[in-house]
C-alpha positions in Angstrom: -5.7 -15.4 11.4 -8.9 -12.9 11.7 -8.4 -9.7 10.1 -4.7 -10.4 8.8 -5.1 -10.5 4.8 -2.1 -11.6 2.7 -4.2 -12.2 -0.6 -7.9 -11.8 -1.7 -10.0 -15.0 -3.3 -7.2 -17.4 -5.6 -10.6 -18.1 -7.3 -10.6 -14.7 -9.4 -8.5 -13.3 -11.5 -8.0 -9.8 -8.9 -5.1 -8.2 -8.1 -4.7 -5.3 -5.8 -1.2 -2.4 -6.2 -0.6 -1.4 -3.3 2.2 1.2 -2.9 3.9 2.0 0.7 5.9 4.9 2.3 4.4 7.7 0.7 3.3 10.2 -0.1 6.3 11.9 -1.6 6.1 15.0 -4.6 7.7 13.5 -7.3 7.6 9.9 -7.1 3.7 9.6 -6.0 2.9 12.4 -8.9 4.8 9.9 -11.4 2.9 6.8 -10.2 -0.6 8.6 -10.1 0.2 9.5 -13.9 0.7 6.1 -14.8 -2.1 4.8 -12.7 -4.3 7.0 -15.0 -3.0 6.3 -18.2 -4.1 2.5 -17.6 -7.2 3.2 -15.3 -5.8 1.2 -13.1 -6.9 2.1 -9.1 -4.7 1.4 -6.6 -4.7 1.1 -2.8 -1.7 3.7 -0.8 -0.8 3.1 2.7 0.6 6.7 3.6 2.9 7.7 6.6 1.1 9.9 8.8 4.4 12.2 9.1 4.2 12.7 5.2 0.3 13.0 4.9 1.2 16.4 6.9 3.9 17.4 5.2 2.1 16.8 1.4 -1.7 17.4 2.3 -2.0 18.1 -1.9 -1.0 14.9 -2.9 -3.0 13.1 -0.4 -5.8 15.2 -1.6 -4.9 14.2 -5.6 -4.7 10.8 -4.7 -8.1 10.7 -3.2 -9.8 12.5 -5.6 -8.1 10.2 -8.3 -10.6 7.3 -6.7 -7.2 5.5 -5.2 -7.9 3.6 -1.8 -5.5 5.2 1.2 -4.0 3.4 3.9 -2.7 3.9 7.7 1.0 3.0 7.7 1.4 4.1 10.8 2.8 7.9 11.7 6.4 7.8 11.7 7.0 3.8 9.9 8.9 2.3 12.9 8.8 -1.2 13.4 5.6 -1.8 15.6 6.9 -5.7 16.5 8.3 -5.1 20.1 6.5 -1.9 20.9 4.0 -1.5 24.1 0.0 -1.0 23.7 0.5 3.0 23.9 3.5 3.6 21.3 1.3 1.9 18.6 -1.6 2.9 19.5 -0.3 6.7 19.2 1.5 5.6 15.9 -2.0 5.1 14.3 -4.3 7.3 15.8 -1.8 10.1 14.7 -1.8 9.0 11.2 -6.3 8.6 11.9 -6.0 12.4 12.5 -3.9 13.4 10.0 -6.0 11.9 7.2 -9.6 12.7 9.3 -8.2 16.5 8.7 -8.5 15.5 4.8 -11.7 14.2 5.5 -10.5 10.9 4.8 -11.2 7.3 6.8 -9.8 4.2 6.1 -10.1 0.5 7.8 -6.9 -0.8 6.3 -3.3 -0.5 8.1 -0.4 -1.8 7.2 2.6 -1.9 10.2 5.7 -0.9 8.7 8.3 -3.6 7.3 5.1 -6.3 7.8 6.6 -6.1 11.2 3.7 -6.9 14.0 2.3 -8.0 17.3 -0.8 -9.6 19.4 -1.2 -6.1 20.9 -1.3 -4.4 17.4 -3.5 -7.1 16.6 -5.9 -7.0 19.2 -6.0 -3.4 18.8 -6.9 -3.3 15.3 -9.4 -6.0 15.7 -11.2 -4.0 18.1 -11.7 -1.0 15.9 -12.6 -3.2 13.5 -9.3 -2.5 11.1 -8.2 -5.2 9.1 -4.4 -5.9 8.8 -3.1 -6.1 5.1 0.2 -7.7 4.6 0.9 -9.0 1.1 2.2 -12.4 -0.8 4.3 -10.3 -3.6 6.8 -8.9 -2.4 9.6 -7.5 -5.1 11.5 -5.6 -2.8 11.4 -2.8 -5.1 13.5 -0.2 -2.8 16.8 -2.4 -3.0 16.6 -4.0 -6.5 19.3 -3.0 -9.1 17.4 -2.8 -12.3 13.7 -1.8 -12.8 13.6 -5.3 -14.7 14.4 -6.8 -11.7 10.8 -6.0 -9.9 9.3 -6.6 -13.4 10.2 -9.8 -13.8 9.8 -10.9 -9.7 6.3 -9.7 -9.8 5.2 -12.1 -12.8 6.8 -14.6 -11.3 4.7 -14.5 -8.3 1.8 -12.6 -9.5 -1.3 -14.9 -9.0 -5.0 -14.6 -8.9 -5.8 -12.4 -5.5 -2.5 -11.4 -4.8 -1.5 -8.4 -3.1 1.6 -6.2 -4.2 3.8 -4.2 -2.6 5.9 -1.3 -4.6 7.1 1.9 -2.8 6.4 5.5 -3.5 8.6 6.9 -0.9 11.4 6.5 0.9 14.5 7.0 -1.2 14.7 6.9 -4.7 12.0 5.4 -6.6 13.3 5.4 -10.6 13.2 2.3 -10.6 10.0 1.4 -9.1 8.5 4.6 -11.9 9.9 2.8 -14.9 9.4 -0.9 -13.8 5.2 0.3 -13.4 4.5 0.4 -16.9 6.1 -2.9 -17.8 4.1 -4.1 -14.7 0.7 -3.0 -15.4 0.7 -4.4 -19.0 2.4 -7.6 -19.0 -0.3 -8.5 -15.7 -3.7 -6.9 -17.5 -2.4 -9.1 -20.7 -2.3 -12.0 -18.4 -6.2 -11.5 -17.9 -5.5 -9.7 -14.4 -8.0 -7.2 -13.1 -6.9 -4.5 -10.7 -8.8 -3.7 -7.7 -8.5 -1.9 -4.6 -7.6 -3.2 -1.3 -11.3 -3.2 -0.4 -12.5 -4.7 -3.7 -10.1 -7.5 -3.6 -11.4 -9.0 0.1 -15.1 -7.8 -0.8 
């Protein structure tokens, strides 16, 4: 469907991290590190109620050249609610990041959870919808190997990946990046922002 994007072009060997829930201080921090020990960019799709709460990390993340996200303002499930509660949910977030001097076309409903009217919506402010097709379910697994090992499974050329920096702890998601990052840029895989990856 128009302007819902699971994956980029299965022609080139692109990839795009994307990493939800955030920002948070000491999980975001971590991941930034290791994002910049690989020069790797990355694309985060921040909660609005967190941007406010941890303006300096939204800032750091910015400035680090990473792509940023709407994930809505308060990541409830947008799937059965009216034209107005999601409409407040991202124009909430919008102002949040627009008082970091920061834009973004890309939103992401919480849980991957949507509707025609969020649809329509973002369609008509020209917002594009990004979903993903690697999913690891980083936030429940029970070893860090565990999302290591489901993401090179399904890894393939254009995919989109979903970790977490927020929303309980995120060890294992920290220790499992490294692994990650390595094992896919030995595979020949090029990391790219959201952006970058649909051109």
């Amino acid at each position: 469907m128009k302007n819902i994007y699971k994956h980029g072009n299965r022609t080139k060997k692109e990839i795009a991290l994307t990493f939800d829930d955030g920002p948070e201080m000491i999980w975001t921090e971590a991941i930034l590190s290791i994002l910049e020990k690989f020069n790797v960019l990355a694309t985060f799709f921040l909660i609005g109620e967190k941007i406010d709460t941890f303006p300096k990390i939204v800032r750091k993340i910015n400035d680090a050249g990473h792509e940023i996200g709407n994930h809505g303002y308060s990541h409830k499930s947008l799937r059965f609610c009216s034209y107005k509660k999601i409409g407040k949910e991202i124009l909430k977030t919008e102002e949040s990041l627009q008082k970091l001097a920061i834009q973004t076309k890309l939103f992401r409903p919480a849980y991957q959870r949507w509707n025609p009217i969020l649809l329509k919506m973002l369609s008509r402010s020209s917002k594009k919808m990004i979903l993903s097709d690697v999913v690891p379910k980083d936030f429940c697994a029970k070893t860090s190997d565990e999302i290591v090992q489901k993401i090179l499974q399904k890894t393939r050329n254009g995919s989109i990946i979903i970790l977490h920096d927020g929303g309980g702890d995120r060890k294992k998601t920290v220790q499992a990046l490294e692994k990650i990052i390595f094992q896919l840029q030995k595979r020949g895989f090029h990391f790219v922002t959201v952006s970058e990856l649909l051109g």
